[in-house]
C-alpha distance (Angstrom), angle and dihedral (degrees) to the residues before:
residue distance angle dihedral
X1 . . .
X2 3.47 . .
X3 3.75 92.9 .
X4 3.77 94.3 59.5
X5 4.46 85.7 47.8
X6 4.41 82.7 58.7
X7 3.89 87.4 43.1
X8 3.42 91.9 55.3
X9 3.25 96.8 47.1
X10 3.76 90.0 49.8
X11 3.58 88.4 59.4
X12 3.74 94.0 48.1
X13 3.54 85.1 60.2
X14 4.04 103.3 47.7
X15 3.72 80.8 53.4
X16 3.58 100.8 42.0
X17 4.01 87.1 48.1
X18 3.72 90.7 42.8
X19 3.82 94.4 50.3
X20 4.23 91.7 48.1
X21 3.87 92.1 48.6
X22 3.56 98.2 29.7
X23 3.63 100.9 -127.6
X24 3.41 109.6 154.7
X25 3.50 93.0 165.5
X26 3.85 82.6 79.6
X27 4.23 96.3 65.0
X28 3.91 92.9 54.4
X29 4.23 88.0 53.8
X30 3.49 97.9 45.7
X31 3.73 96.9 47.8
X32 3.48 94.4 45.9
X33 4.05 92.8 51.1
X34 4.18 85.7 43.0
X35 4.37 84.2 61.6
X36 3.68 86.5 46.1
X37 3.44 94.2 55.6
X38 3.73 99.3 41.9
X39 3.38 83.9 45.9
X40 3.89 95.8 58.6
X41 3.97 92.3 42.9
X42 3.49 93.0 49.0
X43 3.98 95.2 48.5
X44 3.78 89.1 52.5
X45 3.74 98.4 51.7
X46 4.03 86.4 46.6
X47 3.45 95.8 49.8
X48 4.13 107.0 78.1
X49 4.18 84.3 48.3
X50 3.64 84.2 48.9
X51 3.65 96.0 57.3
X52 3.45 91.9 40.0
X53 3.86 95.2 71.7
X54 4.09 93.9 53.2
């Protein structure tokens, strides 16, 4: 729990950074390595049901 509360702080200050320098190039990065991650958590959770079926 208390790691999400510092990630979303962490994102509150990519943004807040982002929005005071206006680099939006920032927002497109940091969603696209937020999928990668969820992707990578999610695939390692999945993967002992996965290997259950074969």
């Amino acid at each position: 729990m208390r790691f999400l509360r510092h990630l979303g702080k962490l994102l509150a200050e990519l943004l807040a950074f982002a929005w005071h320098n206006k680099a939006w190039w920032i927002v497109p990065i940091v969603l696209v390595l937020l999928l990668l991650a969820l992707l990578v958590v999610t695939g390692q959770t999945a993967a002992p049901f996965i290997y259950t079926l074969f």
